[in-house]
Biopython code that builds the backbone (N, CA, C, O; Angstrom):
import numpy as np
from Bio.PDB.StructureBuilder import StructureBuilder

atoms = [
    (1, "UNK", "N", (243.033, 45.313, 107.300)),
    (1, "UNK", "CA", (242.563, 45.839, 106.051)),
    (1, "UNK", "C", (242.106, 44.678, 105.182)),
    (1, "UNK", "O", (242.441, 43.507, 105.361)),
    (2, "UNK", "N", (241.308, 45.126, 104.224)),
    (2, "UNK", "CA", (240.525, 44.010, 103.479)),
    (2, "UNK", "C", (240.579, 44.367, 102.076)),
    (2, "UNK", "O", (240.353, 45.501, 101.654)),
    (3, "UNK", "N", (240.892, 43.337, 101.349)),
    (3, "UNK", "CA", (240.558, 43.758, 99.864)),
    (3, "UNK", "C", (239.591, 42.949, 99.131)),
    (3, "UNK", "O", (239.228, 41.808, 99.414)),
    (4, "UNK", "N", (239.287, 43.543, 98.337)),
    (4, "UNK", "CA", (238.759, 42.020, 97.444)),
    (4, "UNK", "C", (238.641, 42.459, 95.660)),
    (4, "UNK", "O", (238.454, 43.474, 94.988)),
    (5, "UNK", "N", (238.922, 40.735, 95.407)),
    (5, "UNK", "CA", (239.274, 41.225, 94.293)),
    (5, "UNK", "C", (237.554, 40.655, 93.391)),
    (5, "UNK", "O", (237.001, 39.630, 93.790)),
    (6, "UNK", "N", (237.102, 41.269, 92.530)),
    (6, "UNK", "CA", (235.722, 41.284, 92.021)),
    (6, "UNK", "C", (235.803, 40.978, 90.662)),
    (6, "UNK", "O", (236.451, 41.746, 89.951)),
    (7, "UNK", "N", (235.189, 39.856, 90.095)),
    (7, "UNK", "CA", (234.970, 39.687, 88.483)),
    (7, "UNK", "C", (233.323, 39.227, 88.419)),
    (7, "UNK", "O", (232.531, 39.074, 89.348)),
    (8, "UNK", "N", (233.163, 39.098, 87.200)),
    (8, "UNK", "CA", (231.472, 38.844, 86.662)),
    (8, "UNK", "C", (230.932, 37.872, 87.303)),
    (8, "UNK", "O", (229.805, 37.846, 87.800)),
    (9, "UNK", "N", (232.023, 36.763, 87.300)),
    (9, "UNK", "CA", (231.081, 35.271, 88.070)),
    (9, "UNK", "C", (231.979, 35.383, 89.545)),
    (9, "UNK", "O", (231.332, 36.268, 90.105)),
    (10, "UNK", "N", (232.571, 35.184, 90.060)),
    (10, "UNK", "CA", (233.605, 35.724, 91.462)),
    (10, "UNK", "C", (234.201, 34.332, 91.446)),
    (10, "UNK", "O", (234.276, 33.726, 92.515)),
    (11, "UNK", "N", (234.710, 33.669, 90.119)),
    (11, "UNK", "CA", (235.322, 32.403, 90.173)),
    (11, "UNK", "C", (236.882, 32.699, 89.464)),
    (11, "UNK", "O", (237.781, 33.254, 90.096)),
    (12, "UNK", "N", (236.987, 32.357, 88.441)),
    (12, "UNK", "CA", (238.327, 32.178, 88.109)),
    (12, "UNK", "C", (239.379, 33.749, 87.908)),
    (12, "UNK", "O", (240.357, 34.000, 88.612)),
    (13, "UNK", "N", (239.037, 34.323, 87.172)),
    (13, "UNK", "CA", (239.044, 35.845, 86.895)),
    (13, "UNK", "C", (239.673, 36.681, 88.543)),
    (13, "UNK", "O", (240.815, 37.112, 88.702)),
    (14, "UNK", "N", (238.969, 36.702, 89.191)),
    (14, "UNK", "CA", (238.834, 37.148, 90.511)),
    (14, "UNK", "C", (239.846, 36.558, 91.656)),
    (14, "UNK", "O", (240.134, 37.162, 92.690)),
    (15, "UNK", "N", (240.323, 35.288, 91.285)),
    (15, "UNK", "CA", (240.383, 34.390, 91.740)),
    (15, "UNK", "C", (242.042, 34.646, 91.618)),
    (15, "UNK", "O", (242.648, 34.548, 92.686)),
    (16, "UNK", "N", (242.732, 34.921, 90.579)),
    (16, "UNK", "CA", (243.508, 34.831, 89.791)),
    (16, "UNK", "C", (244.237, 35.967, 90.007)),
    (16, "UNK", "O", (245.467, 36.003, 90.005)),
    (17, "UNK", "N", (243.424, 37.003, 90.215)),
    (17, "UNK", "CA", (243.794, 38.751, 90.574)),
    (17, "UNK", "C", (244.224, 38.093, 92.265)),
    (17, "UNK", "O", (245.372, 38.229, 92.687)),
    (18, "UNK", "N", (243.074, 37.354, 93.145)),
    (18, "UNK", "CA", (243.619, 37.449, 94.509)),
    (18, "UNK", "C", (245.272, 36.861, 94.410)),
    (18, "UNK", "O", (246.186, 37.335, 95.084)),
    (19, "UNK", "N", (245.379, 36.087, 93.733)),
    (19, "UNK", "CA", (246.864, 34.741, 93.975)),
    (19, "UNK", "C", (247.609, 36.366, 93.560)),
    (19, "UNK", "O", (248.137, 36.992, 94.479)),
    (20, "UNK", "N", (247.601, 36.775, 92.578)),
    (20, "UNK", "CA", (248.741, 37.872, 92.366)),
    (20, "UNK", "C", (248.457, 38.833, 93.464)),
    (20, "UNK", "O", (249.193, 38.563, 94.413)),
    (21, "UNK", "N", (247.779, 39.723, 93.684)),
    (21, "UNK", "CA", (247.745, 40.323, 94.846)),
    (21, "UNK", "C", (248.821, 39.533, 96.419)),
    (21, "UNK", "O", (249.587, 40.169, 97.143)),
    (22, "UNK", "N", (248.538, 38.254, 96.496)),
    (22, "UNK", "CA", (249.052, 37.834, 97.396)),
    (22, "UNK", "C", (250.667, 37.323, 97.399)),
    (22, "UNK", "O", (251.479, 37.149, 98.307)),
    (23, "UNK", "N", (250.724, 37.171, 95.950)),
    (23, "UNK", "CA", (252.023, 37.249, 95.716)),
    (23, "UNK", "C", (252.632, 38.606, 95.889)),
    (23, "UNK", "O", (253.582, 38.610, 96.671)),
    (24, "UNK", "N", (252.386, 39.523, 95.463)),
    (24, "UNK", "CA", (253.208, 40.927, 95.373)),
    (24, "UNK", "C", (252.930, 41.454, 96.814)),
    (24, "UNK", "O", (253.370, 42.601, 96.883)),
    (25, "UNK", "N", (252.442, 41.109, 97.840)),
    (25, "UNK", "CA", (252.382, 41.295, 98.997)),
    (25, "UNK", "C", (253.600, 40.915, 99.857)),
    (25, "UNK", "O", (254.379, 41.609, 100.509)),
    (26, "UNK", "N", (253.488, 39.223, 99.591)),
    (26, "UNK", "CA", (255.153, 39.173, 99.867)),
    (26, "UNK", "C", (255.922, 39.591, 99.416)),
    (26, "UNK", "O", (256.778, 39.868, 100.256)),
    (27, "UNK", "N", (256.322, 39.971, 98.034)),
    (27, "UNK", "CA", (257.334, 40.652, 97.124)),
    (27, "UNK", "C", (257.994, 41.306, 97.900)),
    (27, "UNK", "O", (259.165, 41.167, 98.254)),
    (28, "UNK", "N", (257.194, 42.082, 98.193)),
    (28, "UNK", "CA", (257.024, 44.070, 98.624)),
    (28, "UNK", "C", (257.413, 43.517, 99.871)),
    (28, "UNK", "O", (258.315, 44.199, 100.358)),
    (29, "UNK", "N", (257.122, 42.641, 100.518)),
    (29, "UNK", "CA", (258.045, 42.347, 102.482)),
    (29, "UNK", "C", (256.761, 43.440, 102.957)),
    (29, "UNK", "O", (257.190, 44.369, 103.641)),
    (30, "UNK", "N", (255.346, 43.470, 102.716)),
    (30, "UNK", "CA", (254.323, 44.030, 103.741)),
    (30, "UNK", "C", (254.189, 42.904, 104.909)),
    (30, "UNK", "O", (254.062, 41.690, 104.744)),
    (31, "UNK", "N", (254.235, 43.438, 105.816)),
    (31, "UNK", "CA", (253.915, 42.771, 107.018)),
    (31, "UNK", "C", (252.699, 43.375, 107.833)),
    (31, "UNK", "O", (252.500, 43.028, 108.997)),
    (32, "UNK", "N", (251.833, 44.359, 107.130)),
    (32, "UNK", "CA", (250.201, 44.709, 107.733)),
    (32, "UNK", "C", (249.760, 43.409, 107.254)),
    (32, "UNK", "O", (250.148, 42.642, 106.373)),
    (33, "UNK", "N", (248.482, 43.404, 108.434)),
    (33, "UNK", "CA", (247.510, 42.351, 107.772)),
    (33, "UNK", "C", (246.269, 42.614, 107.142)),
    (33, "UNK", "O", (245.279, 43.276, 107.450)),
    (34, "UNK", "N", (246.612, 41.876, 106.124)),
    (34, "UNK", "CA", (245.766, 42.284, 104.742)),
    (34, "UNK", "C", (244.752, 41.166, 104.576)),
    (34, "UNK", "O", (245.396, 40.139, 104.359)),
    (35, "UNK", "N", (243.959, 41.011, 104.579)),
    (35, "UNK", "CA", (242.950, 39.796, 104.031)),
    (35, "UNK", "C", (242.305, 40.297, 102.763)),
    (35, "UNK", "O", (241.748, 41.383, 102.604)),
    (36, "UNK", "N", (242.494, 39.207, 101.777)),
    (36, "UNK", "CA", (242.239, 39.171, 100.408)),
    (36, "UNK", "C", (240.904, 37.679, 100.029)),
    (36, "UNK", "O", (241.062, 36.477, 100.243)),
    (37, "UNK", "N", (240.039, 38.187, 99.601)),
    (37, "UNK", "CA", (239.150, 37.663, 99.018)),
    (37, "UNK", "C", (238.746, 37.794, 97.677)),
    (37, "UNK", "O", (238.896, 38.965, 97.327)),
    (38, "UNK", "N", (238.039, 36.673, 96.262)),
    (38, "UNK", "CA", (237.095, 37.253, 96.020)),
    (38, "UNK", "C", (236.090, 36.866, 96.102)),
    (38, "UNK", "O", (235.658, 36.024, 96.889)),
    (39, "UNK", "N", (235.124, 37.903, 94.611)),
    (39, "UNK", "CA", (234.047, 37.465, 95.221)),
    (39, "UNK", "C", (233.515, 38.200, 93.316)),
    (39, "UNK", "O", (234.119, 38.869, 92.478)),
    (40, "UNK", "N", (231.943, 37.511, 93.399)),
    (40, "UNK", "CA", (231.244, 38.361, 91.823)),
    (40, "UNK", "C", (230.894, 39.897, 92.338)),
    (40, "UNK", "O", (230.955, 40.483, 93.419)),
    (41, "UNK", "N", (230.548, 40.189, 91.174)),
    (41, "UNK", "CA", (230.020, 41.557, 91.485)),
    (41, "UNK", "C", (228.642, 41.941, 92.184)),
    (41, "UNK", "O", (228.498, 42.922, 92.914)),
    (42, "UNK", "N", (227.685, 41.052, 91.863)),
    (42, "UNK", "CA", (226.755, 41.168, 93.300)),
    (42, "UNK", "C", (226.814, 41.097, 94.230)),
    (42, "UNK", "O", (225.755, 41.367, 94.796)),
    (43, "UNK", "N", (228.076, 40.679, 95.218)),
    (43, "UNK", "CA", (228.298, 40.552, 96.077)),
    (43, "UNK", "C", (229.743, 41.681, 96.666)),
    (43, "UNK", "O", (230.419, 41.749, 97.692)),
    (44, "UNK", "N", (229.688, 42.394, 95.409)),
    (44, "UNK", "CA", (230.555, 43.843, 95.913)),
    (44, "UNK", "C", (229.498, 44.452, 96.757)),
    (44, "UNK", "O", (228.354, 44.522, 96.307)),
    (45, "UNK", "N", (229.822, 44.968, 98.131)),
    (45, "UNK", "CA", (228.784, 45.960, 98.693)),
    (45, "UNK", "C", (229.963, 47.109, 99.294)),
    (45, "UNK", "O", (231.178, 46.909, 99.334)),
    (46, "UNK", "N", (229.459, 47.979, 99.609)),
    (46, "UNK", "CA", (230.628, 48.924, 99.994)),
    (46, "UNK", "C", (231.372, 48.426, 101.252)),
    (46, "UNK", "O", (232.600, 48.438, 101.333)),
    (47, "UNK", "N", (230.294, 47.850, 102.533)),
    (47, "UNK", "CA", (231.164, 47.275, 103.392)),
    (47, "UNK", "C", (231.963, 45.868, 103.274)),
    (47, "UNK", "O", (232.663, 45.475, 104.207)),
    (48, "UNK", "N", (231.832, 45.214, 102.201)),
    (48, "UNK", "CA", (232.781, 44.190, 101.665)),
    (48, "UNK", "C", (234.063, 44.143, 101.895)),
    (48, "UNK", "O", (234.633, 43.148, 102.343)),
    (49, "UNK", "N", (234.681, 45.353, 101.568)),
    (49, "UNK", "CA", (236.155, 45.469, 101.357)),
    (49, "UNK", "C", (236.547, 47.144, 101.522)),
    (49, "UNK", "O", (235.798, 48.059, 101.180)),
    (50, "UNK", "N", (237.479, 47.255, 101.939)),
    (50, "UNK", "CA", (238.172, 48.501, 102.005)),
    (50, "UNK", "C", (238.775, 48.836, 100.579)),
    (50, "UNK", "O", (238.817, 50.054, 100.402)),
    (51, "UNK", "N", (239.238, 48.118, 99.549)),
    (51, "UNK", "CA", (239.544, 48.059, 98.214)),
    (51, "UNK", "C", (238.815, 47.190, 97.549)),
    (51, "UNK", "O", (238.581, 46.014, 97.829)),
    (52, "UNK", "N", (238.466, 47.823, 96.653)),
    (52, "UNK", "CA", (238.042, 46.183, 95.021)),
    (52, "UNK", "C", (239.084, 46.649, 94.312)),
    (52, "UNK", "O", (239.312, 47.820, 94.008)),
    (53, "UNK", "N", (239.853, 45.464, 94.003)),
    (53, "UNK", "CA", (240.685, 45.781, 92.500)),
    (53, "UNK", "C", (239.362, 44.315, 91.738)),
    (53, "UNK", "O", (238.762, 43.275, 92.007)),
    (54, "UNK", "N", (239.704, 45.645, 90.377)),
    (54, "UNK", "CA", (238.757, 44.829, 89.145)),
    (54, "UNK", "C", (239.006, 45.269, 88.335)),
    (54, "UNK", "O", (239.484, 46.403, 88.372)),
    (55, "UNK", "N", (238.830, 44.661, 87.280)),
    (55, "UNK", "CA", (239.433, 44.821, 85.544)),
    (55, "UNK", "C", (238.665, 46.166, 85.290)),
    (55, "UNK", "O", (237.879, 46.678, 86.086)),
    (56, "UNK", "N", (238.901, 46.500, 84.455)),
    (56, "UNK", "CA", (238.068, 48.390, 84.364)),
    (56, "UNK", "C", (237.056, 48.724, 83.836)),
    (56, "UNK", "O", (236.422, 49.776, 83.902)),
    (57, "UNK", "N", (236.830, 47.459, 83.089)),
    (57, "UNK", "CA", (235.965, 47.715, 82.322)),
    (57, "UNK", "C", (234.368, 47.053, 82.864)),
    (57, "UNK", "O", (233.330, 47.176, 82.214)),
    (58, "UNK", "N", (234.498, 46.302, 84.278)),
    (58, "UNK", "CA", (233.856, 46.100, 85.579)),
    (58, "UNK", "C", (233.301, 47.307, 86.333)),
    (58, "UNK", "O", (232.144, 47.163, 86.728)),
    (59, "UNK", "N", (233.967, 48.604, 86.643)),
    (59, "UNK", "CA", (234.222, 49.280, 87.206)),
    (59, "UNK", "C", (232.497, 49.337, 87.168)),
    (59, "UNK", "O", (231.807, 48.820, 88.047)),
    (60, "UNK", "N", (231.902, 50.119, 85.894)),
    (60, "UNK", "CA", (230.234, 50.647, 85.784)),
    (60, "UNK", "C", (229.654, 49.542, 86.571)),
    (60, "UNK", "O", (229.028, 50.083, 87.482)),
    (61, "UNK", "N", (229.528, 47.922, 86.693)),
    (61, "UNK", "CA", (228.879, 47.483, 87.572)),
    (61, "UNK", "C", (228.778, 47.318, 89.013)),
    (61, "UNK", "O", (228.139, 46.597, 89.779)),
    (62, "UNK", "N", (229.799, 48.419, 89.124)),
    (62, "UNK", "CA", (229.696, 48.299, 90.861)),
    (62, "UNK", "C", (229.411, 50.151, 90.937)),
    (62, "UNK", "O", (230.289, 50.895, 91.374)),
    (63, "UNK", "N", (228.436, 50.527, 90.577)),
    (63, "UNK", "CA", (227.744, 51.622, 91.275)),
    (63, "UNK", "C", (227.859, 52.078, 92.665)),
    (63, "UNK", "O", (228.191, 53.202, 93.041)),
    (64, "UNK", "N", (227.582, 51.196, 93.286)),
    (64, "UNK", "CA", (227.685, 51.661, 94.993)),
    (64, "UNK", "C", (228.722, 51.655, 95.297)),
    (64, "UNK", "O", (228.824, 52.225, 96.383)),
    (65, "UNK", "N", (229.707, 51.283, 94.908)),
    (65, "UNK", "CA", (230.819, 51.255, 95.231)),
    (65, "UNK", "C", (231.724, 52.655, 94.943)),
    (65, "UNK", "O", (231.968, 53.115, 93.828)),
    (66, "UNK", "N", (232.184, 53.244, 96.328)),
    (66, "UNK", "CA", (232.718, 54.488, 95.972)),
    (66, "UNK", "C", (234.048, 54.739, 95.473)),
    (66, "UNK", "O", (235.051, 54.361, 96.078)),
    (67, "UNK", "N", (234.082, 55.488, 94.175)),
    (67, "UNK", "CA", (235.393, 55.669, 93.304)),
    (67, "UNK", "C", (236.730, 55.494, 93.602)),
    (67, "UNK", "O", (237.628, 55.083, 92.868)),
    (68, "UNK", "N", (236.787, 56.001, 95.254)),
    (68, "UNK", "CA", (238.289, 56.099, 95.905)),
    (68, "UNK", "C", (238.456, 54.873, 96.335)),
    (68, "UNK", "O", (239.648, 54.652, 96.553)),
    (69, "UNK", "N", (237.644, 53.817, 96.591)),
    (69, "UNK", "CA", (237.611, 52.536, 97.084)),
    (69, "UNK", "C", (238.022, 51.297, 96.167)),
    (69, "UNK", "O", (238.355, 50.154, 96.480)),
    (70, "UNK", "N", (237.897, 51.858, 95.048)),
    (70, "UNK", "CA", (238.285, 51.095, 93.407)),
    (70, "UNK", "C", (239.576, 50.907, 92.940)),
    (70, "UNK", "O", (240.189, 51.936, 92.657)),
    (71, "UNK", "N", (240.105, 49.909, 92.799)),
    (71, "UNK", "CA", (241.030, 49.848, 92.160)),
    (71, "UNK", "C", (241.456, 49.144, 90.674)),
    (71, "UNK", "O", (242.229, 48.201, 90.509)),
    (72, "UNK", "N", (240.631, 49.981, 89.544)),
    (72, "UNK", "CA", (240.887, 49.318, 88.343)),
    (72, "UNK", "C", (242.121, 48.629, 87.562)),
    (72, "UNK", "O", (243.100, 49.370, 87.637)),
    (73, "UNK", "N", (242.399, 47.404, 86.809)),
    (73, "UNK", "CA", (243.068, 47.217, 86.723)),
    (73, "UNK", "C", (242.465, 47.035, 85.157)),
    (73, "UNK", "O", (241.387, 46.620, 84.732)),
    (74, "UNK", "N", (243.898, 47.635, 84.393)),
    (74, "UNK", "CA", (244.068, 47.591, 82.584)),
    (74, "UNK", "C", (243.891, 46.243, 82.351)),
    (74, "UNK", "O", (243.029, 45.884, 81.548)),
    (75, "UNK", "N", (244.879, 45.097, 83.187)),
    (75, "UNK", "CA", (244.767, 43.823, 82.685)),
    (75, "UNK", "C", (245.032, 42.967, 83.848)),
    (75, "UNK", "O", (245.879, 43.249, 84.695)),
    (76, "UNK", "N", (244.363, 42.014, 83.874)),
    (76, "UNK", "CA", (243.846, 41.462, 85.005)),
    (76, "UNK", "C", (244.888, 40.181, 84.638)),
    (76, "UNK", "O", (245.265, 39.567, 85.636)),
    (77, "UNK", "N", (245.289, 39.805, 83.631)),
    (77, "UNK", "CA", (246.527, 39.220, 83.736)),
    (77, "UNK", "C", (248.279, 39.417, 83.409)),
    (77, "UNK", "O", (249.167, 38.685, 82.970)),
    (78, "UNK", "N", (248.184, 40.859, 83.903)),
    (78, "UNK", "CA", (249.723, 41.656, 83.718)),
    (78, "UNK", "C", (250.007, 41.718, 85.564)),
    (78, "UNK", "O", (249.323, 42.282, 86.418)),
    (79, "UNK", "N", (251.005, 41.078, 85.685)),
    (79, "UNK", "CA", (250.996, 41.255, 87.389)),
    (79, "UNK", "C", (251.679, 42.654, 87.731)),
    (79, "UNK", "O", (251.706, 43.179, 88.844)),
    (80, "UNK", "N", (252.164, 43.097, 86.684)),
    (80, "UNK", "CA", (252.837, 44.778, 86.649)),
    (80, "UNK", "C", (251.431, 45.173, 87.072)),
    (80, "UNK", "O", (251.159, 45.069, 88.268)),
    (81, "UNK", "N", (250.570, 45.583, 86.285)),
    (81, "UNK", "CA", (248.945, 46.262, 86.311)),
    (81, "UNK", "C", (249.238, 45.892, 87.713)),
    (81, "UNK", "O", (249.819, 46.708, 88.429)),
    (82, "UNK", "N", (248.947, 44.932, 88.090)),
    (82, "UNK", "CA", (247.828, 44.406, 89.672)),
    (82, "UNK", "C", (249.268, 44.909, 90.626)),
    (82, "UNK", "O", (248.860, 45.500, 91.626)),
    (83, "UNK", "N", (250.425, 44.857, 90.605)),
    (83, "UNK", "CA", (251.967, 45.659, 91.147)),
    (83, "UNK", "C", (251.080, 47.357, 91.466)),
    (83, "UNK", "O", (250.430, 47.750, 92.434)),
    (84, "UNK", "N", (251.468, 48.051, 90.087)),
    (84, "UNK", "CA", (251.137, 49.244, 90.354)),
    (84, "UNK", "C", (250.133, 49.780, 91.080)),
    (84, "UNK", "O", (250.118, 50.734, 91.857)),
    (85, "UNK", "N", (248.964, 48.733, 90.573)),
    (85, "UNK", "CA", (247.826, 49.370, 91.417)),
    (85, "UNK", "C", (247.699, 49.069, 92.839)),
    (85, "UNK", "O", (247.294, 49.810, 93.735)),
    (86, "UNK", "N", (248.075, 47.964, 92.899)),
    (86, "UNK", "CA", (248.407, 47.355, 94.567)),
    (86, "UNK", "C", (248.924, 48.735, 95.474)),
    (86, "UNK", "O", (248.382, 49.469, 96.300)),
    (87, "UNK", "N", (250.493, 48.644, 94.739)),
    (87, "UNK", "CA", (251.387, 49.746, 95.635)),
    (87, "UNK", "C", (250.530, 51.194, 95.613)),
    (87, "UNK", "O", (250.765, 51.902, 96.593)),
    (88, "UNK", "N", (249.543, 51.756, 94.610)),
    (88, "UNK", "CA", (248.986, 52.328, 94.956)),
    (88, "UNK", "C", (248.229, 52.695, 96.053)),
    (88, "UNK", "O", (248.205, 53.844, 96.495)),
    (89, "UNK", "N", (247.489, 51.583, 96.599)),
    (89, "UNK", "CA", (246.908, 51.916, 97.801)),
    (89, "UNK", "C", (247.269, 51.333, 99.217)),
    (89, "UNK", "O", (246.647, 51.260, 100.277)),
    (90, "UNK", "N", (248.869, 50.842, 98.696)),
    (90, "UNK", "CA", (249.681, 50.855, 99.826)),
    (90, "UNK", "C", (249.567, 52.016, 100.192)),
    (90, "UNK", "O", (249.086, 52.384, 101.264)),
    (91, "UNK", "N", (250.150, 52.925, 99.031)),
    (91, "UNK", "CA", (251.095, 54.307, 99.728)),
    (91, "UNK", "C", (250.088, 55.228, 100.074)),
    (91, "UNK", "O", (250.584, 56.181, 100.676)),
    (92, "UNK", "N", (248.660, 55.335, 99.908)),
    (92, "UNK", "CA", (247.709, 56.056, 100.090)),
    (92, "UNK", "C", (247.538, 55.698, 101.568)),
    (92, "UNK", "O", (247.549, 56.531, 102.474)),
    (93, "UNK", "N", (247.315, 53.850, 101.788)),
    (93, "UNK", "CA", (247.457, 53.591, 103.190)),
    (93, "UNK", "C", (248.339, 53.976, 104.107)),
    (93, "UNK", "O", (247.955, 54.072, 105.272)),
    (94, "UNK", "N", (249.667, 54.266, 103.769)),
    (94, "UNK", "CA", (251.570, 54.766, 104.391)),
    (94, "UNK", "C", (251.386, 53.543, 105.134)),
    (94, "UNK", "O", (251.537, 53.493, 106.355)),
    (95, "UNK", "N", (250.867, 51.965, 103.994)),
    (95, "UNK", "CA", (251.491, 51.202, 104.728)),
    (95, "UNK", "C", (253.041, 50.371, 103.549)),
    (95, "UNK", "O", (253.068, 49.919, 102.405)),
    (96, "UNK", "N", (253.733, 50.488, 104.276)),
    (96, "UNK", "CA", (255.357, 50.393, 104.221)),
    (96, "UNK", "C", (255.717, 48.520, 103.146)),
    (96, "UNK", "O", (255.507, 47.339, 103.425)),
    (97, "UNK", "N", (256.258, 49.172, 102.062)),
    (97, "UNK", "CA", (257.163, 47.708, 100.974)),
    (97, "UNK", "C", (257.789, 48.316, 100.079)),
    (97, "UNK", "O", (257.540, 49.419, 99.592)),
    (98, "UNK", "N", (259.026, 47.246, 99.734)),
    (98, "UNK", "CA", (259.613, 47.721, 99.095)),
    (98, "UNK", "C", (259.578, 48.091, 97.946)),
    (98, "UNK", "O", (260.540, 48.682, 97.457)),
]
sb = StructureBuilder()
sb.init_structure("model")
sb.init_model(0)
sb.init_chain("A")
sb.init_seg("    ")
for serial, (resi, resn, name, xyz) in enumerate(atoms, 1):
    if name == "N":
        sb.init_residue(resn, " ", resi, " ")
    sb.init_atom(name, np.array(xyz, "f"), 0.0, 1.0, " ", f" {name:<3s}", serial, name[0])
structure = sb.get_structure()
């Protein structure tokens, strides 16, 4: 599985969402393999990633990108936000953390 995490320039912002993502991965004791990238928003395409998490207010610039595939986040520096939404599409996946 693939995620990626998407901001305006695909540098710091983006960058910042992946390190937490990869932290709460271990948290949680997931042992699927997950590959985490990011990347800017021109370079969101639908086959990019199986998830984008992105700040929400991002969301309108990724058009092609289909709704269920999105994972908005309130605040891109609350690691709760990027937690909840994460485990979100764990459990949609039934892939298994604590």
């Amino acid at each position: 599985m693939k995620f990626a995490c998407v901001c305006q320039s695909g540098l710091v912002t983006s960058f910042m969402v992946q390190m937490n993502l990869q932290s709460i991965l271990q948290e949680e004791g997931v042992t699927e393999d997950i590959t985490i990238e990011h990347m800017d928003v021109g370079s969101a395409t639908p086959d990019a990633a199986d998830y984008f998490f992105v700040e929400s207010t991002l969301t309108a610039a990724l058009p092609n990108i289909p709704a269920e595939k999105i994972a908005a986040l309130t605040s891109i520096i609350d690691k709760d936000v990027a937690r909840e939404a994460l485990n979100k599409v764990l459990d949609k996946e039934n892939i298994s953390h604590n």
